[in-house]
N, C-alpha and C positions, 0 to 999 in steps of 0.2 A: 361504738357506731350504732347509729339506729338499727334496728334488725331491716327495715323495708329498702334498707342501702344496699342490704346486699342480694336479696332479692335480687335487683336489675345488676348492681353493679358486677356483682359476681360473672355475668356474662363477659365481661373484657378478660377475664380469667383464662379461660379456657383457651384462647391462643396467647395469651402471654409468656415471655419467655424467662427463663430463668433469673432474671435480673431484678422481676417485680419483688412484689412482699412476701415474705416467704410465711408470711402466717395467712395469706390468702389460697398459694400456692397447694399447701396441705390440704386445700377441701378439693382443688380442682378432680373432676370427675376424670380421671386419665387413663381408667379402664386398666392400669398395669399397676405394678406393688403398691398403687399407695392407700387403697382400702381399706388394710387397718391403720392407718393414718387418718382416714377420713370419718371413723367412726370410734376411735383412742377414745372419747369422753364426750359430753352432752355440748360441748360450744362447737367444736366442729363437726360433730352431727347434726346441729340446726345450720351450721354454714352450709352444708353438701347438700339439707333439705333445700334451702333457698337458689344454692345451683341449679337443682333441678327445674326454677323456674324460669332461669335464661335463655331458655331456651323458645321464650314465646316470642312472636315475632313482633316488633314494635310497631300497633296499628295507626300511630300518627309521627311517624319516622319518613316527613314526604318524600324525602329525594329515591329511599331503598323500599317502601310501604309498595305490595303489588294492589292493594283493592280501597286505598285512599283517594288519588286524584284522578283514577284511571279510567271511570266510565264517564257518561254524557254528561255530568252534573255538572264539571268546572273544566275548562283548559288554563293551562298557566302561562306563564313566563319566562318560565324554567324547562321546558323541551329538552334540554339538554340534556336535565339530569335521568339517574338512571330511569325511573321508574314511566319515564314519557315513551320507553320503547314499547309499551303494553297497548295503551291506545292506538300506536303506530302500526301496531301489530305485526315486529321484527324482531321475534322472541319465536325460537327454533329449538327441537330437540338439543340440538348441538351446542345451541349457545341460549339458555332459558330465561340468561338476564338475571332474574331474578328466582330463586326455587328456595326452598325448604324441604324437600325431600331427604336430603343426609341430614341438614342441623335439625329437625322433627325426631327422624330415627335415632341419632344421640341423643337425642331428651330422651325418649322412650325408655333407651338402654340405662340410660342415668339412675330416672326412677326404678327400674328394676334393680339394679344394685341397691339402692336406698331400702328397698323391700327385703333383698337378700340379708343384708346387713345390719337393722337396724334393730336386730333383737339383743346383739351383742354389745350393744353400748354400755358400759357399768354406768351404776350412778343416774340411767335416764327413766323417770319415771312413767310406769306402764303404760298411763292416760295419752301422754306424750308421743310413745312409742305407737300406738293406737290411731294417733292424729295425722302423724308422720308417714304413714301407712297408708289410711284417706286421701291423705293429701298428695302422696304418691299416685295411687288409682286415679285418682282425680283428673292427673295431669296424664297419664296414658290415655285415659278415655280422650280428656283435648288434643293430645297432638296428634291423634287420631284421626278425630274429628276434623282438624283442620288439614290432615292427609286428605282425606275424602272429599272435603269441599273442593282442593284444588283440582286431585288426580282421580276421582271416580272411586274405583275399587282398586284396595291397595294390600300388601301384606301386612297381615298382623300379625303384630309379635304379643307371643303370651309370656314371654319368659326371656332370661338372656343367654344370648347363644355363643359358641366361643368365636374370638374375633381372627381364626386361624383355622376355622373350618372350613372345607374345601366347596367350595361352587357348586359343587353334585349334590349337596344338602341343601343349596339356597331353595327356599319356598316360591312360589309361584303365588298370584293376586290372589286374594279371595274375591269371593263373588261381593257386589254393590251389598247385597241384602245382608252376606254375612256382616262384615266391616258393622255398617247398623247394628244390629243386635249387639255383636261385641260393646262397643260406645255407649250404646244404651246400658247395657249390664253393670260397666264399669261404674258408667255415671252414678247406678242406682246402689252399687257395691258402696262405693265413697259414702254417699249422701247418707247412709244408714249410720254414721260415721261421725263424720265430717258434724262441726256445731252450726246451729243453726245461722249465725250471724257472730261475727268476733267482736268486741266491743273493747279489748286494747287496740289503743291505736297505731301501738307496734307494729299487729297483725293486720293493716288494714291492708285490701289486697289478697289477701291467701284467699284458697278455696274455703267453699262454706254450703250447705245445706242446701239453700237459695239457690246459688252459684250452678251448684251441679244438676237440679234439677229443671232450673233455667235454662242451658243449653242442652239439657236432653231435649228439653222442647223444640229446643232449635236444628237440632240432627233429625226429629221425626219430621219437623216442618221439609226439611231438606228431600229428606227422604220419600213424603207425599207429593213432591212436585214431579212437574212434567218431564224435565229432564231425567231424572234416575227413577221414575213410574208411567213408564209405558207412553208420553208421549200426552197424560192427565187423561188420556180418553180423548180429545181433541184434536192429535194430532201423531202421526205417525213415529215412534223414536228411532231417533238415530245411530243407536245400539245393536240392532236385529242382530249384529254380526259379527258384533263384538266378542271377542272369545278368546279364551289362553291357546296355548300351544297342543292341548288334551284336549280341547273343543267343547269345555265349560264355557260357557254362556255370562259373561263377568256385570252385565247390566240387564234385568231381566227387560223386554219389551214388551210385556204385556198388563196393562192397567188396570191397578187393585185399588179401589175404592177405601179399604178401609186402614192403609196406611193414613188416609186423614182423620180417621177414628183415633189410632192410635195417637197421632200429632193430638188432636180434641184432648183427650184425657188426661196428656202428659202436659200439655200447658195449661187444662185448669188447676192440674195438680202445684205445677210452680206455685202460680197466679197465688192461689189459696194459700200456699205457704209463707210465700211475698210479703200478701195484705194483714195477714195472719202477725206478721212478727214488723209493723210498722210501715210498708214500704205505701207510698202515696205518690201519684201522681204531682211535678213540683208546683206549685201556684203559692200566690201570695207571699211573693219574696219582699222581704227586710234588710236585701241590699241596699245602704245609703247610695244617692245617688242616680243620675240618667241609667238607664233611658227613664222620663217621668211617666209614660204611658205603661200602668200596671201589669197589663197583659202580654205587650213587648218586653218587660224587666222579666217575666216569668219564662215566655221564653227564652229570651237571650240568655240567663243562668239558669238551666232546666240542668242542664251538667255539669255548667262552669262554677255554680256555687257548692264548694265541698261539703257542704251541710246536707245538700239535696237525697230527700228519702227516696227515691227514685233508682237512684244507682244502686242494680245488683250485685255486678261486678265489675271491677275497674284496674286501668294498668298505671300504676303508680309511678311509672316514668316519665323523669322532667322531660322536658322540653330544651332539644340544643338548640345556637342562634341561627340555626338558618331550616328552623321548622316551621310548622304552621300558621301560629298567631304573628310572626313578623312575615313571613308572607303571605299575610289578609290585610295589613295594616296600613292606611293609606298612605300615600311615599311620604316622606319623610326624613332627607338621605343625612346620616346614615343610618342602616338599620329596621327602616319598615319599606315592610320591598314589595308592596301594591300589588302583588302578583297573581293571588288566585280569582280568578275572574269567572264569574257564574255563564253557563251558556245561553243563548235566549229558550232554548227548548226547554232548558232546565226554570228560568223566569216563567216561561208561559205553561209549566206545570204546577205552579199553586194558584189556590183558588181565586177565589174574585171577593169583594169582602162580603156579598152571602153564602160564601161557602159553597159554591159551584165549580167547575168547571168553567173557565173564561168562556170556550165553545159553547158551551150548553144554555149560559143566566144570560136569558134575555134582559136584564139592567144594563149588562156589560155592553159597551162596544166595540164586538170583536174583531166587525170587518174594517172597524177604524183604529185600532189599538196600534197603527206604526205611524198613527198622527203625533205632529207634535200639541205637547197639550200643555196650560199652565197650570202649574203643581203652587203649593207653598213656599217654595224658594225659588219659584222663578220653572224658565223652559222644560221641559221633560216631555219622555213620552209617553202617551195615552195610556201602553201598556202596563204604566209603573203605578196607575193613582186606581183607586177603587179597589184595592188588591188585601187578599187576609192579612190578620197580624203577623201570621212567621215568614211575610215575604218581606213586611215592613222591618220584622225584628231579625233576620238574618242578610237581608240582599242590599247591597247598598249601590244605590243609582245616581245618575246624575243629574246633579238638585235633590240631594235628600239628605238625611244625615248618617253620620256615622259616631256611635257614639264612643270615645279612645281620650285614653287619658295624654294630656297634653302640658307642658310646664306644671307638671304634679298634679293636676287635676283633672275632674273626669268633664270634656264638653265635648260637644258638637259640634263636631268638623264636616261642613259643607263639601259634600264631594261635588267635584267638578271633575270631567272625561276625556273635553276633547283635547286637539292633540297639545294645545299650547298651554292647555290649563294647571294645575298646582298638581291633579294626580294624572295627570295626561300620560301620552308617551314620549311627549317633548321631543329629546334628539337620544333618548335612550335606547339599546339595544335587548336591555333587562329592566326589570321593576316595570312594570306597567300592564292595564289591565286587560286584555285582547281581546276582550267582547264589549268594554267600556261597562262592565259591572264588576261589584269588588263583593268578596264573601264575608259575610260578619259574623254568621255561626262559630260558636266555638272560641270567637276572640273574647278576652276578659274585657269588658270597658275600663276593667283597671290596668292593663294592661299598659304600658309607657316605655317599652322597646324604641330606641331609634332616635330618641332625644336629642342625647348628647354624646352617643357610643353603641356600638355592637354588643348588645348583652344576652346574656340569657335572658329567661325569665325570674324575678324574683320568686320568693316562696309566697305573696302574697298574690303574682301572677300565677301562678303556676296550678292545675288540679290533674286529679286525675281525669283517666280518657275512659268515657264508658265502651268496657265489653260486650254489657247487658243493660237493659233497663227497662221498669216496669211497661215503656208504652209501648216497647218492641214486643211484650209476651203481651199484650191485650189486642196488637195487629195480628200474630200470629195465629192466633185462638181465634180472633174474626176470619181471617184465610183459612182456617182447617175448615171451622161449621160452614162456612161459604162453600166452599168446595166437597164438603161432605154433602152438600144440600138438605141439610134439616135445622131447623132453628134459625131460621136467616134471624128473625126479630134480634135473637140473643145476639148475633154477631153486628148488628145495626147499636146495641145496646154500646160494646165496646168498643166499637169504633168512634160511636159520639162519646166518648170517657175522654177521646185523644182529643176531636175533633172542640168538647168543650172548654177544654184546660187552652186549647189554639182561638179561644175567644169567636168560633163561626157558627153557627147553628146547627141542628145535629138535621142526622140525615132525609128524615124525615119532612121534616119543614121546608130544608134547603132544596129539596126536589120537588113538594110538593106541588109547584106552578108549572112545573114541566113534568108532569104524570106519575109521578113517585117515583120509589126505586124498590120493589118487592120481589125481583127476581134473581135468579142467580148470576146472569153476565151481566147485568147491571152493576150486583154488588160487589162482583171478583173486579169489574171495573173498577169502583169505588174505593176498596181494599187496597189493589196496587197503587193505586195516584197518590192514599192517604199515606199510604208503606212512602212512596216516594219523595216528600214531602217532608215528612213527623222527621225520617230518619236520613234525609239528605248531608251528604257530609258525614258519617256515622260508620263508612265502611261496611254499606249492606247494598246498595245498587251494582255493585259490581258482581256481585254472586247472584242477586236477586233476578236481573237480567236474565243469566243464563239459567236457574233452575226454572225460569217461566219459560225459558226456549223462547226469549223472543230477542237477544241480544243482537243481532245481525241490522236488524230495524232502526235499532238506536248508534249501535256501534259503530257502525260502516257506514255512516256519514260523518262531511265535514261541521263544525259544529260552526251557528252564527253567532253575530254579535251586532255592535254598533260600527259605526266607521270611527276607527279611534285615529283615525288621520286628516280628521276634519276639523277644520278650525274654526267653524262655524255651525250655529244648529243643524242647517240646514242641511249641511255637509255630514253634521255628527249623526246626527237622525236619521240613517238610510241603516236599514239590517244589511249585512255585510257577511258572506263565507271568511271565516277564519281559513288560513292557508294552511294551516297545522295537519299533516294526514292522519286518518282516521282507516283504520284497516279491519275490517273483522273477517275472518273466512271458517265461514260455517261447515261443516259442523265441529271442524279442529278444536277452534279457541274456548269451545262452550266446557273443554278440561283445559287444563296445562300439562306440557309436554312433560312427561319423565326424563331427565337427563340421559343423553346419548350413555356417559360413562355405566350410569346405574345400569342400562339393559345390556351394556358390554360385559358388566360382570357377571349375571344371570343367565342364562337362556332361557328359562323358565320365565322371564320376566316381557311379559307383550308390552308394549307401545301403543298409547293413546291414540283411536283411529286419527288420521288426520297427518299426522306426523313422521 
């Protein structure tokens, strides 16, 4: 079996019951006699390595994904399934819906056995043992990490502890700033380590040199924001009072400037190591085929082409039939289930095609943009024409195309919205798109789900999902200097890096008829919209909201749309409240709740204000 199968698949393992493969079975991490089982010799020592990575949670898994479809970018179809409770905002200590708190802390513990153990392997050679190591730390520093982005400040475990010791020894949080340092430590323990890039395509996937110092960038970036630093200076945090059961102080409230220092350093440090060892922004793809428009084909496979230098690090898990790319895909039945539908808040946050703000470029007609207007294929409105390339090359509107392969081939499929039409919501209860826009990001144009059967994706549909990728650490590094306030030029530098590979003019130009942009709330403006945008669909608006402290704004509205019950323009053309509820209740939701059970077993263990 290929080694990157068990990577993921090893996950089904770990609750599997006796009945499975019993040569799978041997590596499961089961914490009780089977240890010298799990490290007897070098094959199932790299199997129990690859366990330990099951434990990551799957970032385009829509229906169970907590930070996929869940902020203001898209509503769906699918309310039903689990992950629609998050927007709804009906996710409680008691019932979280969705958590990662125990399967995180089992990974944790995993890796530390892996470290305990993996010197005794006969037969595995030192380099190996070394790697295995790395790649262990690696993965503590992440699950870590992804503790902290959910739950604030969280316990850290340095070691393993027995699973039968008594409650009077359980630890209590550490503070926000500790958590940090830790994550950092580790990250940079691994990376000293860890090779710089794998080049079997075995190992494609594992951590790597990149990999680790890529997300330290992203844990500092975290870490300088408003939410877990005092509130940015700006605004007062909502911490002050935050404290264990000892009356440590678990989020400090007062604002340190030079955690954006540290973010500064540690992303140009990636940055350099990135460009350093090949990594490029994607452009000038040599995918055969639509879209013909060179700068929409660059975007549209910016990640979808597995060739792409771009991707730092990536989750090598397929895709099952009722994930993402068949629910983007215009209906179809059966099989493309029309379902993710972009919001209009989310439409009228990219640019305009000079690269402005729709409000801002006087070219744009903003106070007419819910006219209808004619487009290239007929009716549309105002708001969809004159608009950048990744709005052309991700949002698909009605009258536009959408480019999916069809009777084996790749064309263009004319969307139509309203209610009667081909991707309408006809007399459907499912499949249909709720704001009358459909999402193209992320779908392959090779893509051909829906045909003639419910399939997966093939291996030629199929890629991995970026973790990381070069233009998120070049936003990042423009948000630290932005917010450090020094060098704005340099961080104007990298933002046009994003903004040119997106075919619009850099920042400079594109403001220049509306008085520039040379100052700092200008360009933290400019950084967020660009962040919002570049990485839409990507699994960062949902954190990025709340480390700006500003989710309440966007969250806790109903999100609009078109009237998708209109069977006429006239009808279809009216912006429309989606009826879908949208709950945010500040300042609770800006963590996730810790499971009631987990603080019943602690007493040392406090509760997320709010909850």
């Amino acid at each position: 079996m290929n080694k990157l199968k068990y990577i993921f698949l090893i996950v089904a393992l770990i609750t599997i019951s006796n009945t499975g493969c019993k040569k799978f079975l041997d590596v499961v991490p089961d914490e009780r006699p089977t240890e010298d089982d799990a490290f007897k010799d070098p094959i199932v020592a790299e199997n129990f390595l690859y366990s330990c990575y099951s434990f990551i949670p799957n970032p385009r898994a829509s229906a169970t994904s907590l930070d996929f479809m869940t902020s203001d970018e898209v509503v769906t179809a699918f309310e039903h399934e689990t992950f629609a409770n998050f927007p709804k905002g009906t996710y409680t200590a008691s019932n979280p819906v969705i958590t990662y708190w125990a399967p995180l802390y089992k990974g944790i513990r995993t890796c530390y056995i892996l470290l305990q153990n993996i010197d005794k392997v006969p037969g595995l050679p030192d380099y190996k043992k070394a790697d295995y190591k790395a790649q262990a730390n690696f993965l503590i520093a992440y699950y870590h990490f992804l503790l902290v982005r959910m739950y604030g400040p969280v316990v850290i475990i340095r070691n393993i502890k027995d699973v039968e010791s008594s409650p009077d020894t359980y630890d209590a949080r550490n503070t926000y700033d500790e958590c940090v340092n830790f994550i950092v430590e580790k990250f940079d323990e691994s990376a000293a380590v860890l090779p710089t890039t794998r080049t079997d395509n075995n190992e494609y996937g594992l951590a790597t040199k990149i990999a680790a110092k890529s997300l330290k960038s992203r844990m500092l970036l975290y870490a300088a924001s408003p939410l877990f630093n005092g509130g940015g200076g700006l605004q007062a945090s909502f911490y002050a009072n935050f404290k264990d059961t000892e009356g440590k102080q678990l989020i400090s409230s007062t604002y340190d400037k030079e955690k954006w220092k540290k973010a500064i350093d540690a992303t140009k440090e990636a940055i350099d190591l990135a460009e350093a060892n090949g990594a490029v922004l994607y452009s000038n793809s040599t995918v055969a085929g639509l879209p013909s428009n060179q700068t929409q084909k660059d975007l549209r496979y910016t990640f979808v082409d597995k060739t792409s230098k771009e991707l730092l690090w990536v989750d090598t898990r397929r895709e099952g039939i009722y994930d993402f790319q068949n629910k983007s895909t215009p209906y179809l039945n059966p099989g493309a289930y029309d379902g993710v539908s972009p919001t209009l808040a989310m439409v009228e946050t990219f640019y305009s095609a000079n690269g402005l703000p729709i409000d801002k470029d006087p070219a744009f007609n903003y106070s007419g943009r819910y006219n209808i207007a004619t487009g290239p294929l007929g009716n549309t409105l105002s708001l969809n024409l004159n608009r950048e390339p990744r709005f052309n090359a991700w949002i698909g509107y009605h009258n536009s195309y959408y480019e999916i392969k069809r009777a084996n081939n790749v064309t263009q499929v004319q969307l139509q919205f309203r209610k009667n039409d081909a991707h309408g919501i006809q007399t459907r209860s499912n499949n249909y798109p709720p704001t009358g826009y459909l999402n193209k990001k992320g779908v392959n144009p090779q893509f051909g789900a829906g045909q003639t059967q419910e399939a997966q994706p093939t291996i030629a549909e199929s890629y991995p999902w970026p973790i990381i990728r070069l233009a998120e650490l070049y936003l990042n590094y423009a948000e630290a200097l932005i917010e450090y306030n020094q060098n704005l030029p340099l961080a104007k530098t990298y933002i046009d890096k994003v903004r040119t590979r997106a075919g619009i003019p850099t920042i400079d130009v594109a403001w220049a008829p509306i008085g520039g942009a040379n100052d700092q709330a200008t360009l933290r403006s400019i950084v967020r919209q660009e962040r919002s945008i570049e990485l839409y669909m990507e699994n960062h608006r949902f954190w990025d909201l709340r480390r700006w402290m500003d989710a309440e704004r966007f969250l806790g509205v109903k999100a609009k749309g078109m009237n998708i019950q209109g069977t006429t323009d006239i009808d279809f053309f009216k912006v429309t409240e989606i009826s879908f509820p949208r709950v945010f209740r500040s300042p609770a939701f800006y963590l996730m709740p810790i499971p009631i059970a987990e603080i019943n077993k602690d007493n040392k263990l406090v509760q997320n204000p709010g909850y």
